[in-house]
C-alpha positions, 0 to 999 in steps of 0.5 A, spaced: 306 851 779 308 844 782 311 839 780 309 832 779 311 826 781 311 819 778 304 817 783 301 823 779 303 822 772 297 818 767 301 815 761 299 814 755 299 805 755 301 801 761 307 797 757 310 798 750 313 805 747 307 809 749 309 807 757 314 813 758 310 818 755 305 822 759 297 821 756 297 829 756 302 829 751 302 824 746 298 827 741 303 832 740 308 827 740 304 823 734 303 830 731 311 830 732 312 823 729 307 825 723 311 831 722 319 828 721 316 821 719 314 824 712 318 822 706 319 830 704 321 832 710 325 826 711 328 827 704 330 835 705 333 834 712 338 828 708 339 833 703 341 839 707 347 835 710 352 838 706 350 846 708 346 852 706 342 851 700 336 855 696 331 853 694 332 851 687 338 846 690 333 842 694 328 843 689 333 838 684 336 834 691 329 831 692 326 829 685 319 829 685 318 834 690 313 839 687 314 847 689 307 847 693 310 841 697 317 843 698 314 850 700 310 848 705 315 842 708 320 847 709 315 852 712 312 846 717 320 845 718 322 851 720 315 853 725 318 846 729 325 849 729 329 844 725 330 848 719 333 856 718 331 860 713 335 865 711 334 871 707 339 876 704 338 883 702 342 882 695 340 883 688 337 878 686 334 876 694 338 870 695 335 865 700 339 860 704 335 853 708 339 850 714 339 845 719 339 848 726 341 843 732 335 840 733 335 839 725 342 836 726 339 831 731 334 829 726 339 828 722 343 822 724 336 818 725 334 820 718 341 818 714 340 810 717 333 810 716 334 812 708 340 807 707 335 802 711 330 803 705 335 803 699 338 797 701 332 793 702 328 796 696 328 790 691 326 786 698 320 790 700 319 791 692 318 784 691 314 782 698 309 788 695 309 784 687 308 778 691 303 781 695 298 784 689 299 778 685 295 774 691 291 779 691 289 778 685 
């Protein structure tokens, strides 16, 4: 295999965010992007901060969750490497969520973008009040 150089490289837009990134991977970098920019998966990436968890734990840390949901975040998390899950071979079976590395990266960008949204709740409340109401 060759290497490419920068002659070589498509991009995906001529100017803005999208310029850096290679035309041949910006589908996957969307897929990415939809991925962790989930609310669930924003919301168990926040709750697993403080170490290992069960299931049932996360399941009370994120209200609203459903169990479908939470199942299918938590496996998505862990196929992009973000999350383990660990299973131990006790009586009952007991088994463990954490972040990994790559999950602990995540999680410094979450944790501002979560404390964004709470402090500009009633802002963005209102604005969406008042949007519907023109609307109307």
């Amino acid at each position: 295999m060759g290497t490419t150089s920068e002659a070589d490289m498509v991009t995906a837009a001529a100017i803005g965010p999208c310029a850096a990134i290679p035309a041949d991977q910006m589908a996957f970098i969307r897929q990415i992007l939809d991925r962790v920019g989930d609310k669930w998966s924003l919301l168990l990436i926040a709750a697993l901060e403080s170490g290992p968890l069960r299931y049932t734990d996360l399941q009370r840390q994120v209200p609203g969750i459903s169990q479908r949901m939470l199942s299918l975040t938590l496996r998505q998390l862990q196929q992009d490497g973000l999350i383990t899950r660990t299973a131990y071979a006790e009586v009952p079976p007991r088994v463990e969520y954490a972040l990994t590395s790559l999950g602990r990266g995540l999680h410094a960008i979450v944790m501002p973008l979560i404390g964004w949204a709470a402090d500009h709740h009633d802002e963005i409340r209102a604005h969406r009040d008042g949007a519907a109401a023109a609307g109307s």
